[in-house]
Structure formats: structure tokens, C-alpha cells
N, C-alpha and C positions, 0 to 999 in steps of 0.2 A: 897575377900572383896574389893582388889583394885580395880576390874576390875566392882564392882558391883557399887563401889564409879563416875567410869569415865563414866559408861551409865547415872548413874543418875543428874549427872554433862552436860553431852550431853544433854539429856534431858529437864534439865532445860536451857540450853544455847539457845536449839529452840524454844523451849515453849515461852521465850520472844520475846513479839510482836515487838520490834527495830530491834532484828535481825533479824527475817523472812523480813521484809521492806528493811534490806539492802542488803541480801543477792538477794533477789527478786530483787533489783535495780542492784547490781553486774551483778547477770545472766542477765539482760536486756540491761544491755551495751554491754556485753560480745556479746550475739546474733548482735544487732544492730552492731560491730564491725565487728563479721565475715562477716556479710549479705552486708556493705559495702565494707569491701574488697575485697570480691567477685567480690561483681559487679562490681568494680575498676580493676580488674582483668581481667574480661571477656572483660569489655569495651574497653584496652589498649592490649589484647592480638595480638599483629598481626596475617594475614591469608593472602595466595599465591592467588590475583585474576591474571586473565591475561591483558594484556595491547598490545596496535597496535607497534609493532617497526619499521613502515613505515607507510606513509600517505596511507589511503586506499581509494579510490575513488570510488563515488555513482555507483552497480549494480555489483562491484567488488566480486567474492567468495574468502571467507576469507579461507588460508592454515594457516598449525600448523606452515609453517618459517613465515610466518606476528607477529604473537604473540611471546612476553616473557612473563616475570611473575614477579609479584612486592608482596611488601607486604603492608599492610594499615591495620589500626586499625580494630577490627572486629566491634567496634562501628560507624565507617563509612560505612561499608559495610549496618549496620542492620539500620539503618537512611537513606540509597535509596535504595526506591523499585524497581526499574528499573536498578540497577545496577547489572551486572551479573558476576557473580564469581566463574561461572564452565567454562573452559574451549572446554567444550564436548558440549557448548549452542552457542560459536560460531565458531568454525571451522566449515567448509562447508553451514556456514549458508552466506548470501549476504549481502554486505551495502544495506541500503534502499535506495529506488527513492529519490533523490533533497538531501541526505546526505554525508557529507565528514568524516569519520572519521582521525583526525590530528594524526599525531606522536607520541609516549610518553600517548596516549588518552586512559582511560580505557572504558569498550566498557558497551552500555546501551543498553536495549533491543528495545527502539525505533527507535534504529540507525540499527537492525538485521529484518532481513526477508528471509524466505525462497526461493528457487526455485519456488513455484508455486504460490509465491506473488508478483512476478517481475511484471510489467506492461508490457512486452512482452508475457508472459506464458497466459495472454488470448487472443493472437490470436492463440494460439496452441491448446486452450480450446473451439472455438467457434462452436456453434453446427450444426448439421449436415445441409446440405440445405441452409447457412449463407455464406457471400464473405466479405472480408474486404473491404471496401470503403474509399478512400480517397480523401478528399476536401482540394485543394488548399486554402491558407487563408494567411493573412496577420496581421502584426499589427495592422491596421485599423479594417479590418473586422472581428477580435477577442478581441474588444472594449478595442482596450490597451493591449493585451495580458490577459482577463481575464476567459477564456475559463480554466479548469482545466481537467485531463484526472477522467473521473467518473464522472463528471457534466452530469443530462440529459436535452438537447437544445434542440430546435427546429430549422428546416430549412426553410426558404421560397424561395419562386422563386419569381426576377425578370427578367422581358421580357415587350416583344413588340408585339402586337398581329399583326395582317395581315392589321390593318384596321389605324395602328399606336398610339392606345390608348395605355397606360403604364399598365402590370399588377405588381401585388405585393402582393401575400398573403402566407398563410402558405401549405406547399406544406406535409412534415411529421412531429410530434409533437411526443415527449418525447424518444430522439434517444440520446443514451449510448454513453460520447466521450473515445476512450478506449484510447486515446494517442493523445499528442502533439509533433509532432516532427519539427527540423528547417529544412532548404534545406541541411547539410548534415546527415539529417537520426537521429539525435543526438536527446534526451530527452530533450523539451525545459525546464521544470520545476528539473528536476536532480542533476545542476550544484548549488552549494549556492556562486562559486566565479566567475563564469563570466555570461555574460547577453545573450540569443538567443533568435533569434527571428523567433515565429512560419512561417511556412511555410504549413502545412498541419494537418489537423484532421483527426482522426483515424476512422474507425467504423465498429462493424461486423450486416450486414443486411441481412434479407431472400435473397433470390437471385432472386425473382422479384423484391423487390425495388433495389437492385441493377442494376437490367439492364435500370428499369426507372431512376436512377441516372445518370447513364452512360451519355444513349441516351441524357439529359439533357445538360447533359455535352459536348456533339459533335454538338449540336444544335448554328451552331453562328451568322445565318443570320440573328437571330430575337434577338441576345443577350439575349441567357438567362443566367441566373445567381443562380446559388444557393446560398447560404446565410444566414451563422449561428447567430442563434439569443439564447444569453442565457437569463437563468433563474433564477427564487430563489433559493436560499438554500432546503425550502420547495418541490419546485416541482422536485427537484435530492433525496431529501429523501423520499419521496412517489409518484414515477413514474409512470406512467399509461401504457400501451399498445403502443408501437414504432407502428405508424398508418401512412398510406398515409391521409389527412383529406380532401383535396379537387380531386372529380372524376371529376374537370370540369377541372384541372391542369392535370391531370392524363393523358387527353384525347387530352388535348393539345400538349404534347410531343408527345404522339405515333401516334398522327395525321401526327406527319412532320418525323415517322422513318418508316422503314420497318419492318416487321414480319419475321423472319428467324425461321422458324421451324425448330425442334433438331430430327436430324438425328441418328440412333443408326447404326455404323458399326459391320459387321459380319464378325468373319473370320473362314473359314469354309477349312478343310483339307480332302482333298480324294486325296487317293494314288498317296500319300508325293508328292501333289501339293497343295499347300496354297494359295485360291480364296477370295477375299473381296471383299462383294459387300454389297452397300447401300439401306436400306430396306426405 
């Protein structure tokens, strides 16, 4: 009887609609409670990212003795995307071109690049039949230093023809500058704490516009001059065909060089005497 007394007692206790309403409210803070402290939780929990323990300098491969390990809310971690928190994302991986990372600095992935993103790794990458070329330049003649490596220029020739008129026009259009370096060899754009100044542009060309380069280049009676001219934004982001554009320029350098035809040596072995001769 008692126990039939206390269901029917329960029973009516839910059955009133005040208390389903507060009980309802209870469990609704109760959740809203955990579900905050949760994520008050998760937001302050610290996590091991790693950080530089020496200044590491632009083109540098990063080893496991550069890095320690620190610890940072994981809600700062999860509020930058570009900030990197494995370990295994940068060792062996490289500073990037024109970046420093400081001391104490934890590391972002804009600051990382691999081996075959170095600005040296595409002269190693240039394709078959291609010579790098490089054009002497200056402060002046890279309008202020604004020439960037990946910019695609154009070149033009100035000279002096035979009869003393001045020429000046476009010699090749939409040529790949793969690097800027100053007179010691150094990345002019690399350094973010000190200033250089170019001295040379980079380029890989077929290897007949190369030797038309060349020859240009050894030409000094008539002063010529090659002479980089950039361009928009637009025409480096949708580049056309690296072209010689004028045959009437073309015609004019190998007018004042000689023809050296490419010889194939043969070396030819009969009874263990070793004969070269030029075919």
C-alpha cells in the first residue's frame, strides 16, 4: 500500500505542469553549464607547439636542435590558421625567400617552404635544351629595384646602327625573371634586415636565344645594350610565349658575329689505342 501510495504521489508530483517547467529549466541550465564548461576547458587547455630557439635566417633548413617546445592555449592555436603545431611540418622543411624567423618565434607556415620551392631549385629544374642567362643591372636599370624574381619582362636593345642612327626597340617579350641577385651572389629580395642592391637578373632560355644574348652582349663597338623593361602584374599573371619579336634585331647582331658550327668529337678505340678525331 505504501509503495502504491508513493507512485501515486510521484505521479501526481509530474503530472503538475510547474514542475515539469522547472524541472525542464533545471536540466537546461544543467546542459548549458556542462556545454560551457566544456568549452572553457577545451579553450584553456594548453598543447606542446614548437618554437625557433635561435634566429633562423631566410633559405636556412630547419634541424630538430633549432626547435624547443612551449606550451599555448589550444584556443590560440585554433584562432591561426597558419600557425603550425606539428613538429614533423617543420624540421627539414626551409625558411622562406626574404623571411627571418626571430628567436623565441613560433613558426607559421608562410615562413616554411620546402626544398623544391627554394628560388635556386629552378635552375636545377630548367628544361632540357635551356642555359641560364644573366643580365648585368643595376639600381637604375631595374627602375629602383623593382624587378621581382617571377615577374615576366621584357628586354629591349639599345645600339647604334653603322650609319649612326640610335636604335631602341623590343628585342624578346614575356621572359621569366627567375632571380635577383647583388654582386656577391646574395638574394637581393631574402634579407627583411638589410638593403642590396641588384646587380644581375636571372633567366633560363632555349639555347639559341642564348647565344643571341651572348653575342649581344660582346657586341661593343656599336654599344649595344640590353635592357630590362617590366611590366603589370597582369602580364606576369597571364604570360605569353618568351619570343624573340623583332628578325630585323635578330639580324643585326649575327650580322657583326660569326657562325661557329657545333662540332661532335669521336673517340674511337682499336687495339687499346684511343683516336679522337673531329667529324
Amino acid at each position: 500500500m505504501k509503495l502504491e501510495n508513493i507512485l501515486m504521489s510521484l505521479k501526481k508530483f509530474f503530472s503538475n505542469k510547474n514542475t515539469v517547467t522547472i524541472i525542464g529549466v533545471l536540466v537546461g541550465i544543467l546542459i548549458l553549464y556542462l556545454g560551457y564548461t566544456w568549452r572553457v576547458n577545451q579553450a584553456i587547455t594548453p598543447i606542446s607547439v614548437p618554437y625557433a630557439k635561435v634566429e633562423i635566417p631566410s633559405r636556412t633548413l630547419i634541424t630538430s636542435d633549432m626547435i624547443g617546445y612551449t606550451q599555448i592555449p589550444k584556443s590560440m592555436a585554433n584562432s591561426s590558421s597558419n600557425l603550425v603545431t606539428n613538429s614533423g611540418l617543420v624540421v627539414g622543411k626551409y625558411v622562406s625567400y626574404g623571411a627571418t624567423i626571430p628567436a623565441n618565434s613560433l613558426f607559421y607556415s608562410e615562413a616554411l617552404m620546402a626544398a623544391e620551392e627554394q628560388p635556386d631549385s629552378a635552375f636545377a629544374d630548367i628544361p632540357d635544351n635551356y642555359t641560364i642567362y644573366s643580365l648585368g643591372v643595376n639600381m637604375h636599370t631595374t627602375y629602383g629595384n623593382s624587378i621581382y624574381p617571377g615577374n615576366y619582362i621584357d628586354l629591349y636593345l639599345k645600339a647604334v646602327d653603322d650609319t649612326g642612327k640610335v636604335i631602341y626597340a623590343k628585342l624578346i617579350e614575356a621572359i621569366e625573371v627567375l632571380a635577383v641577385k647583388d654582386s656577391n651572389g646574395e638574394h637581393v629580395f631574402e634579407s627583411t634586415v638589410e638593403t642590396r642592391s641588384p646587380a644581375e637578373l636571372l633567366f633560363a632560355v632555349p639555347d639559341d636565344m642564348y647565344l643571341l644574348l651572348m653575342k649581344a652582349g660582346y657586341i661593343t663597338s656599336n654599344q649595344i645594350e640590353i635592357v630590362p623593361v617590366p611590366r603589370n602584374a597582369d602580364y606576369s599573371a597571364n604570360p605569353g610565349e618568351t619570343l624573340v619579336t623583332s628578325s630585323y634585331l635578330k639580324e643585326f647582331i649575327t650580322a657583326k658575329t660569326t657562325y661557329v658550327p657545333v662540332d661532335t668529337i669521336v673517340t674511337e678505340t682499336t687495339n687499346d689505342t684511343t683516336e679522337t678525331a673531329t667529324e
